[in-house]
N, C-alpha and C positions, 0 to 999 in steps of 0.2 A: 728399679721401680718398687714400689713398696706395696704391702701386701692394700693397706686402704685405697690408693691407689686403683687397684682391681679392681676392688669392691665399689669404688666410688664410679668407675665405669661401666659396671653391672648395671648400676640401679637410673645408671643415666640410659642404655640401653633398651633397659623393659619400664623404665617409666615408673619405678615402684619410691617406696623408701626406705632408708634403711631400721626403723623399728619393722615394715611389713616383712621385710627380708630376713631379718634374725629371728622375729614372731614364730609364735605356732602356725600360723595359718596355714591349710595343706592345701590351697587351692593353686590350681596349675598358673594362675599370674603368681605366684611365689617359688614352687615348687623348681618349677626350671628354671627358673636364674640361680636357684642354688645349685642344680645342677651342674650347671656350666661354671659355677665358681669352683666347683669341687673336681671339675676336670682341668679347670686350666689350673689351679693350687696343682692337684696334684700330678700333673704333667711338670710342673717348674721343681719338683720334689720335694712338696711336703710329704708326711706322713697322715695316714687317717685321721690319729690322733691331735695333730697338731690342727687339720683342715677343722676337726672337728669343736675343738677349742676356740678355735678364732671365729667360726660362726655360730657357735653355741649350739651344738648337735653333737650325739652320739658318734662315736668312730663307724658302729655299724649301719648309722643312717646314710652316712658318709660312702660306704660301701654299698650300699644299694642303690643312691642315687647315680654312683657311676657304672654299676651295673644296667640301671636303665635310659640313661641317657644315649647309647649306643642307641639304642631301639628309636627312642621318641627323636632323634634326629634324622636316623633314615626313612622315616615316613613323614618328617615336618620339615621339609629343604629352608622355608624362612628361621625356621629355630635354628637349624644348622648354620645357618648366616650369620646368625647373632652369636651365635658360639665363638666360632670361628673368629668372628669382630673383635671378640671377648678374647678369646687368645692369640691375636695379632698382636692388639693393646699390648698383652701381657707379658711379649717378648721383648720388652724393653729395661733390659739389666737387674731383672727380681732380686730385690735381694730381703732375705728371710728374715 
């Protein structure tokens, strides 16, 4: 599966598009779908840098977003679903 792929099932997921997904917008309809792209990238092994590159973010935004994504899914069980959805999808032969 390829990395647009992913991304193309993100934004089918949370309903957004892909200029609002790579935008600045920090609003939590953007915010967490990046998150969850940055966790299932980098669960399939990319690196910061590379997640960071393909979304157009910092490595260290990168790193905070999966620093909080732990949190904002155990207190939001429907976020965690769509996660989770997001990396079922994404178990399908990644290739980098």
């Amino acid at each position: 599966m390829f990395l647009g792929e992913i991304k193309a099932e993100a934004l089918r997921i949370w309903d957004i598009r892909d200029r609002d997904l790579i935008g600045d917008n920090r609003f939590v309809e953007m915010t967490r779908p990046r998150m969850a792209l940055y966790k299932v990238y980098r669960d399939r092994g990319m690196s910061l840098t590379q997640i960071g590159r393909y979304l157009k973010r910092d490595h260290s935004t990168v790193l905070s977003g999966l620093r909080r994504i732990e949190v904002v899914m155990a207190k939001d069980p429907t976020y965690r679903e769509q996660v989770e959805s997001l990396a079922s999808f994404s178990m399908n032969d990644l290739k980098l």
